[in-house]
N, CA, C and O of each residue as an XYZ file, in Angstrom:
520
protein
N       0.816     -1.193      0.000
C       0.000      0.000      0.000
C       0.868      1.269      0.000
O       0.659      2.332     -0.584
N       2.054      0.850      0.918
C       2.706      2.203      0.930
C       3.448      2.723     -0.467
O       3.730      3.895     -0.719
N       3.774      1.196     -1.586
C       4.390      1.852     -2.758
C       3.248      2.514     -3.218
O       3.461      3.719     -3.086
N       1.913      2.274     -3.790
C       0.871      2.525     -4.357
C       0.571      4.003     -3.942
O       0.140      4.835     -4.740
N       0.815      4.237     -2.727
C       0.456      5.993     -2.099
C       2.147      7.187     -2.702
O       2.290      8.410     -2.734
N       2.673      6.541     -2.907
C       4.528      6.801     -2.775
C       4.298      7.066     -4.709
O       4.591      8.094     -5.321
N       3.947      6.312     -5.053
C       3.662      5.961     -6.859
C       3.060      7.900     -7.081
O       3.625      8.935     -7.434
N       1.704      7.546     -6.652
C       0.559      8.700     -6.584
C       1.540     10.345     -5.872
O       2.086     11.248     -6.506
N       1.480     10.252     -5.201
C       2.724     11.018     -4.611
C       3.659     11.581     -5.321
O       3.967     12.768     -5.213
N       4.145     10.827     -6.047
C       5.110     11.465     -6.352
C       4.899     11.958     -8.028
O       5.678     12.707     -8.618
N       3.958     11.494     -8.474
C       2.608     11.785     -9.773
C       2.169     13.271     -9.171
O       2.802     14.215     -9.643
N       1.486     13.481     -8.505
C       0.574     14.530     -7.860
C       1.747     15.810     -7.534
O       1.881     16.862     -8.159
N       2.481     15.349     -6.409
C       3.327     16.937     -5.834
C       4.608     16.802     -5.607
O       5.378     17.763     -5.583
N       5.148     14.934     -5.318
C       6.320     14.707     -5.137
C       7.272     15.304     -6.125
O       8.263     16.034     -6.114
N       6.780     14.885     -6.690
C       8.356     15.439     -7.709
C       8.427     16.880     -7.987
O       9.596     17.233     -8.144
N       7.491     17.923     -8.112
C       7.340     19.358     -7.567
C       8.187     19.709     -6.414
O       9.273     20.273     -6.549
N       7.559     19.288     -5.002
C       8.372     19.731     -3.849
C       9.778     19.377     -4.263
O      10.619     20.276     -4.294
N      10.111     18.104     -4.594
C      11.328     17.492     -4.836
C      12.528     18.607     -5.322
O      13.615     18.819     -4.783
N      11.819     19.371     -6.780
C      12.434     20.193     -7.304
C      12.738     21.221     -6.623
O      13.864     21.715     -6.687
N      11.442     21.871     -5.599
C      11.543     22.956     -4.848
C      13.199     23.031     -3.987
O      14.176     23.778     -4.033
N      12.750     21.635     -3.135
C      13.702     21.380     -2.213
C      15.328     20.988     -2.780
O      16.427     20.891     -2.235
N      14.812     20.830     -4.155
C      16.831     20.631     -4.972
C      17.337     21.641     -5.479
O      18.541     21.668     -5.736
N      16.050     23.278     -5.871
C      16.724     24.595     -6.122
C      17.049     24.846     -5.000
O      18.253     24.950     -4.767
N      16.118     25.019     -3.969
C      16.880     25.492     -2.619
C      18.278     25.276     -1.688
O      19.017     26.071     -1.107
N      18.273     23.828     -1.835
C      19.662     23.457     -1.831
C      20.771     23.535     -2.504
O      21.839     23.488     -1.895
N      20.731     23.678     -3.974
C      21.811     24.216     -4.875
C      21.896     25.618     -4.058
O      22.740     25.727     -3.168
N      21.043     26.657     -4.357
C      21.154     28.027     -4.237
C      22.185     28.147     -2.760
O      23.232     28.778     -2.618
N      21.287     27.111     -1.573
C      22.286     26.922     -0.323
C      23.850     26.593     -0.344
O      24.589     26.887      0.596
N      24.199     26.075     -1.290
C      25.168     25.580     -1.292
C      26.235     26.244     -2.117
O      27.185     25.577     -2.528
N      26.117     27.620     -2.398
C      26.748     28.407     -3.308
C      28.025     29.213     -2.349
O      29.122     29.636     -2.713
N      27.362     29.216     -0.984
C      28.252     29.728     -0.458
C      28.884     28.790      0.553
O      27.947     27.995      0.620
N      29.781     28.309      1.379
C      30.810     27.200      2.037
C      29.843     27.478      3.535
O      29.823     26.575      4.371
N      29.104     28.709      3.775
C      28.748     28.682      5.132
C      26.821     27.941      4.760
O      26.075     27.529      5.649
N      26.514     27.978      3.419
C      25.355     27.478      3.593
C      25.266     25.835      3.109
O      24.202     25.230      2.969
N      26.801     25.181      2.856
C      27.233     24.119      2.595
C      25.625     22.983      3.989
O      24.661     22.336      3.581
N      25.911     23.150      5.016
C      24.881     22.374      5.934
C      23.149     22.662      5.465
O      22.162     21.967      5.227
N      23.389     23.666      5.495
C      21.329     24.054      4.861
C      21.800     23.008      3.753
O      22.249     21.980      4.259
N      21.802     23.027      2.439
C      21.573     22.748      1.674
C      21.544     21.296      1.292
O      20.785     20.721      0.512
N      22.694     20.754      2.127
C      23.155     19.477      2.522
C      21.091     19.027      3.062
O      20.291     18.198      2.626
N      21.011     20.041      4.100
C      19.541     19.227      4.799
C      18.237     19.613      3.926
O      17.114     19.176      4.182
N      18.536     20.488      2.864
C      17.330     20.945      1.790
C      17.748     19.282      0.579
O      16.850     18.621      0.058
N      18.501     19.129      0.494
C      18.698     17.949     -0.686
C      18.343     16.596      0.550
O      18.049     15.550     -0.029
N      18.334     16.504      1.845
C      18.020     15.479      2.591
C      16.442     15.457      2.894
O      15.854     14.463      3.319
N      15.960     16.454      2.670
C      14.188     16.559      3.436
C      13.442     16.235      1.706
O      12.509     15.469      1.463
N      14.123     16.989      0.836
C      13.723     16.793     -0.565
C      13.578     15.305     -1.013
O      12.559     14.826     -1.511
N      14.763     14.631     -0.760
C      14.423     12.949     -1.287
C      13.106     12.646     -0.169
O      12.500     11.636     -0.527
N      12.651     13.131      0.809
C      11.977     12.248      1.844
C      10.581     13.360      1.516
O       9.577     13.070      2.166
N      10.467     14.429      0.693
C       9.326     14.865      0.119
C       9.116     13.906     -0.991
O       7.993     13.525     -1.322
N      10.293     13.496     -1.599
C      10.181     12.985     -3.282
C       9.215     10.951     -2.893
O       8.547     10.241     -3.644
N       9.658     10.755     -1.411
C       9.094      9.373     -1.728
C       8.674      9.277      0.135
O       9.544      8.952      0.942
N       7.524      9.547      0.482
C       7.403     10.471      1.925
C       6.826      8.787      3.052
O       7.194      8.464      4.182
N       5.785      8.050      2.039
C       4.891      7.271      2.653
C       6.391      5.680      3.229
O       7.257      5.100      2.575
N       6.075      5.617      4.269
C       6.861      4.704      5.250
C       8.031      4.963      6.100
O       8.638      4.208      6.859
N       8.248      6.456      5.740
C       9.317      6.907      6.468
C       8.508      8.016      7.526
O       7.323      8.239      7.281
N       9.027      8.568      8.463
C       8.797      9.484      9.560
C      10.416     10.281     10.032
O      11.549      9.967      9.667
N      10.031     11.240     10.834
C      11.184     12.015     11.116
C      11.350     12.169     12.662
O      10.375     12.745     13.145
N      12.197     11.860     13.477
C      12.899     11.893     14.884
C      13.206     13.212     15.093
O      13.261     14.121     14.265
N      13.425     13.236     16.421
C      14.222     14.276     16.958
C      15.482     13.847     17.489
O      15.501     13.037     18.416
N      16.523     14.303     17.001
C      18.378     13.704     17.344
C      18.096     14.189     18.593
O      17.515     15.266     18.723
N      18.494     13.415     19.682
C      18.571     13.675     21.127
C      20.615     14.395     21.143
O      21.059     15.097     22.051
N      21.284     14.018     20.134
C      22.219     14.691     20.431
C      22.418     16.265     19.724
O      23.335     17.029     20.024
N      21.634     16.474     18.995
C      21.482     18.004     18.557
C      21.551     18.751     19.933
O      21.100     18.221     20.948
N      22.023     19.770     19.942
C      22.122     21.036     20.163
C      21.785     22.245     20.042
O      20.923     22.521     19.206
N      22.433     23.377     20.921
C      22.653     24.632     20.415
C      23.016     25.061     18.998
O      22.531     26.113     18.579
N      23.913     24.262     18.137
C      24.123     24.674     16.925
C      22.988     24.440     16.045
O      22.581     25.246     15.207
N      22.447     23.163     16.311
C      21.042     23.162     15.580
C      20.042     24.163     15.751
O      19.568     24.790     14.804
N      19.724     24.320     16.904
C      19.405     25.491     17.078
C      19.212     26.936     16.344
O      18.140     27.309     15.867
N      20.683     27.852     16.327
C      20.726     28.390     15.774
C      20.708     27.913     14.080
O      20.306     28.730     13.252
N      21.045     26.919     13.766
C      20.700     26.898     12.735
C      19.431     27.122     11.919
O      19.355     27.811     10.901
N      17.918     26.080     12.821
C      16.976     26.458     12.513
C      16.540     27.384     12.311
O      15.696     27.280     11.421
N      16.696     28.710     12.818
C      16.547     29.772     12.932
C      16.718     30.428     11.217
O      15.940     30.851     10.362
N      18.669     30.149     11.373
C      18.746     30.905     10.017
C      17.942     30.165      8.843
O      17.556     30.743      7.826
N      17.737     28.763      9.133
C      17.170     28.191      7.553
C      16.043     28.640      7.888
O      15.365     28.282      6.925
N      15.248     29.259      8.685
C      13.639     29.594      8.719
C      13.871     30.966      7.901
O      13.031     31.175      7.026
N      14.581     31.640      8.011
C      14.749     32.819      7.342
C      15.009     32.730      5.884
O      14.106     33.086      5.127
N      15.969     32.362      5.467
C      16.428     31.995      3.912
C      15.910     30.954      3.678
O      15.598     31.047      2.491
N      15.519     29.731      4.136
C      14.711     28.750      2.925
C      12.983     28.115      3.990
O      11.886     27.680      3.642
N      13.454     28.327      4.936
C      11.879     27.498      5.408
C      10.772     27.314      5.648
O       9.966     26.407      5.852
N      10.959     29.567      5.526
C       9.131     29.912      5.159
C       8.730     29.982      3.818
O       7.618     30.459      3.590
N       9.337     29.645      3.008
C       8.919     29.362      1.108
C       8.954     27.731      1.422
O       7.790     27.410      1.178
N       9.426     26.917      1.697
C       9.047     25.986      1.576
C       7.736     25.149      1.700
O       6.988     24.457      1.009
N       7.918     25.717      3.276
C       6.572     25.335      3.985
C       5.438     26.161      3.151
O       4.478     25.571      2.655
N       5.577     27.242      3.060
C       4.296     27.469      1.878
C       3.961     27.000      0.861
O       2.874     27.280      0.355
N       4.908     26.088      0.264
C       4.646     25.481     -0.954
C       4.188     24.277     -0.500
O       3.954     23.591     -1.495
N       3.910     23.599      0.628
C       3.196     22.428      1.792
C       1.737     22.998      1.780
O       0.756     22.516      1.213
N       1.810     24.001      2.447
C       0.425     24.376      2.477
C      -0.457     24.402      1.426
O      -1.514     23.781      1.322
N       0.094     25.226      0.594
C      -0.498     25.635     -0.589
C      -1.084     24.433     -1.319
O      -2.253     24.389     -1.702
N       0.135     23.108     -1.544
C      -0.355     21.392     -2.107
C      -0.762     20.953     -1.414
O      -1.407     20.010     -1.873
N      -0.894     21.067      0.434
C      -1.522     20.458      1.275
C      -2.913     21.067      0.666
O      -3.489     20.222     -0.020
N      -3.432     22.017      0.724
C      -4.597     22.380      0.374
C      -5.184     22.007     -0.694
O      -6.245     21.385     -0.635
N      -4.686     22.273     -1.678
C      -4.911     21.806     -2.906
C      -5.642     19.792     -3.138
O      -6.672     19.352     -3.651
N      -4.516     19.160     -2.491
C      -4.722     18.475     -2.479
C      -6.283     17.809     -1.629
O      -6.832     16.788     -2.045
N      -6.690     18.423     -0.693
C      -7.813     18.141      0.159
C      -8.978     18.599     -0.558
O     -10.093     18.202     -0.219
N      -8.816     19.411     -1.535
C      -9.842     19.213     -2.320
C     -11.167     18.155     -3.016
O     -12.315     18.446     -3.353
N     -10.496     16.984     -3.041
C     -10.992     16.328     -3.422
C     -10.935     14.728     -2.328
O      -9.767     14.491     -2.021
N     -11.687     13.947     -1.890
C     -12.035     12.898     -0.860
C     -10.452     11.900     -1.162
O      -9.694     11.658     -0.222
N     -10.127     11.363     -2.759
C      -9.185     11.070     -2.719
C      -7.355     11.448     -2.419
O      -6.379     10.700     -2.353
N      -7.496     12.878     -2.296
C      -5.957     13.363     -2.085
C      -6.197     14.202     -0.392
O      -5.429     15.092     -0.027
N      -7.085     13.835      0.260
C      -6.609     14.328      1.365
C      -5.492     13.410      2.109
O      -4.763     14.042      2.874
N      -5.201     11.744      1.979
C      -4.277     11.347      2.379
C      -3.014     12.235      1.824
O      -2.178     12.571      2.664
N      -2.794     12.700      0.242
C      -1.317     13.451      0.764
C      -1.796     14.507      0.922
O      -0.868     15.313      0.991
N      -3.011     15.137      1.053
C      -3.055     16.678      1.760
C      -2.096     16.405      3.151
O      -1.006     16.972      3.228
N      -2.520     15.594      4.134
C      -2.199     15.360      5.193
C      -1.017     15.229      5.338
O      -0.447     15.746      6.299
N      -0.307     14.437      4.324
C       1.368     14.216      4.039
C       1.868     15.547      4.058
O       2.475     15.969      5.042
N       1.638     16.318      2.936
C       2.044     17.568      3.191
C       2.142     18.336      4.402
O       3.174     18.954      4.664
N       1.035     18.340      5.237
C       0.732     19.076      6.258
C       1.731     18.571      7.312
O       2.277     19.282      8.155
N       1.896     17.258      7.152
C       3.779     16.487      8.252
C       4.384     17.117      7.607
O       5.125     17.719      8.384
N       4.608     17.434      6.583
C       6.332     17.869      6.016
C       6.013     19.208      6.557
O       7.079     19.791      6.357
N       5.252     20.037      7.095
C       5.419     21.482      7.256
C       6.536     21.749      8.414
O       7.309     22.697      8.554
N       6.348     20.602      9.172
C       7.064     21.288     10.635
C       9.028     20.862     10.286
O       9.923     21.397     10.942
N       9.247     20.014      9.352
C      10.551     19.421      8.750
C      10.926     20.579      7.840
O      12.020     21.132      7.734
N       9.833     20.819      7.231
C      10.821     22.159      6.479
C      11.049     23.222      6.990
O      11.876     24.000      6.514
N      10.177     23.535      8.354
C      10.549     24.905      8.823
C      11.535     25.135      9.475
O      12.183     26.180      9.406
N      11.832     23.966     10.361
C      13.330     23.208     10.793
C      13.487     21.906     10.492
O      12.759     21.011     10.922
N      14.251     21.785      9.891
C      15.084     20.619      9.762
C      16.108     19.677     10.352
O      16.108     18.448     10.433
N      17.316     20.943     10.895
C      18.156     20.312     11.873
C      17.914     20.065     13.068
O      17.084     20.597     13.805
N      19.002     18.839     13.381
C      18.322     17.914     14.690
C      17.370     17.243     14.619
O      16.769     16.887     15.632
N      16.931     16.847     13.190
C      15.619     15.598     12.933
C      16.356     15.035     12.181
O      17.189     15.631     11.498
N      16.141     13.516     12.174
C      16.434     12.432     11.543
C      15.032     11.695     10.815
O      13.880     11.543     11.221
N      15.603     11.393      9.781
C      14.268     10.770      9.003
C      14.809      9.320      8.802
O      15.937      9.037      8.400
N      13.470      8.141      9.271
C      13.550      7.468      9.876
C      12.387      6.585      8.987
O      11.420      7.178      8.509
N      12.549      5.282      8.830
C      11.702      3.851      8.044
C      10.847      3.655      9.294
O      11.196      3.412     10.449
N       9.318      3.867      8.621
C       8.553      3.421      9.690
C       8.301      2.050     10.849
O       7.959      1.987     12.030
N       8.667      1.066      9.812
C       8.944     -0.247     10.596
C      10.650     -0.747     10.627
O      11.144     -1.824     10.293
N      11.167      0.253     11.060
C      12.148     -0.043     11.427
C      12.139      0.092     13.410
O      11.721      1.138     13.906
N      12.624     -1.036     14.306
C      12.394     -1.061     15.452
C      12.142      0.129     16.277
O      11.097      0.320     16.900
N      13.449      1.145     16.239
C      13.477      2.175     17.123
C      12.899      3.376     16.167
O      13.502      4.415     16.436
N      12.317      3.488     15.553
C      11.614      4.654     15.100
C      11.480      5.593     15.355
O      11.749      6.656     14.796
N      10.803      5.213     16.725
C      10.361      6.486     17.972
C      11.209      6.510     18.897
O      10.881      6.253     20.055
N      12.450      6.821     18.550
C      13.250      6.928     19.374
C      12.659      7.594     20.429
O      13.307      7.837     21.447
């Protein structure tokens, strides 16, 4: 079931966000200090591009640097992202069949607004929930 939703997905908005999240990361990566954003815009992007069986953790060893990091990627890439969530989250609820990835979308909002210090994670894999 989960390829069959993952198939549709990535038909419908996956491969859209996908792109979103692979300009953003090029553009990040132009300069040596946005080398980490971009690194985590090309990491959240494959897990927009194929979303159904995976989930995202919180690194218990993140930090203060994550931290500030979130911050700066909320500024330069994570409130365009997340709007482009909303916007296909919505879109998608339009109709009885795409509110399952309306809903998908609506998880990826809180990953794109921060990213660092989350780990994305195979749903049936044991420790999941860390």
């Amino acid at each position: 079931m989960k390829t069959i939703l993952n198939v549709i997905w990535l038909i419908l908005s996956g491969f859209w966000l996908f792109l979103g999240y692979l300009a953003a990361g090029i553009i990040l990566c132009i300069t040596i200090i946005g080398i980490p954003f971009g690194i985590a815009a090309f990491r959240i992007g494959i897990y927009a591009l194929w979303p159904f069986g995976y989930t995202t953790v919180e690194r218990h060893d993140a930090g203060a640097p994550s931290c500030v990091g979130n911050v700066l990627w909320l500024v330069l890439a994570g409130w365009w992202l997340a709007l482009a969530h909303i916007v296909t989250g919505i879109a998608m609820c339009i109709t009885i069949i795409g509110i399952p990835f309306g809903i998908a979308n609506f998880k990826l909002i809180p990953i794109s607004l921060f990213p660092l210090g989350r780990e994305i994670v195979r749903t049936d894999e044991p420790f999941a929930g860390r």
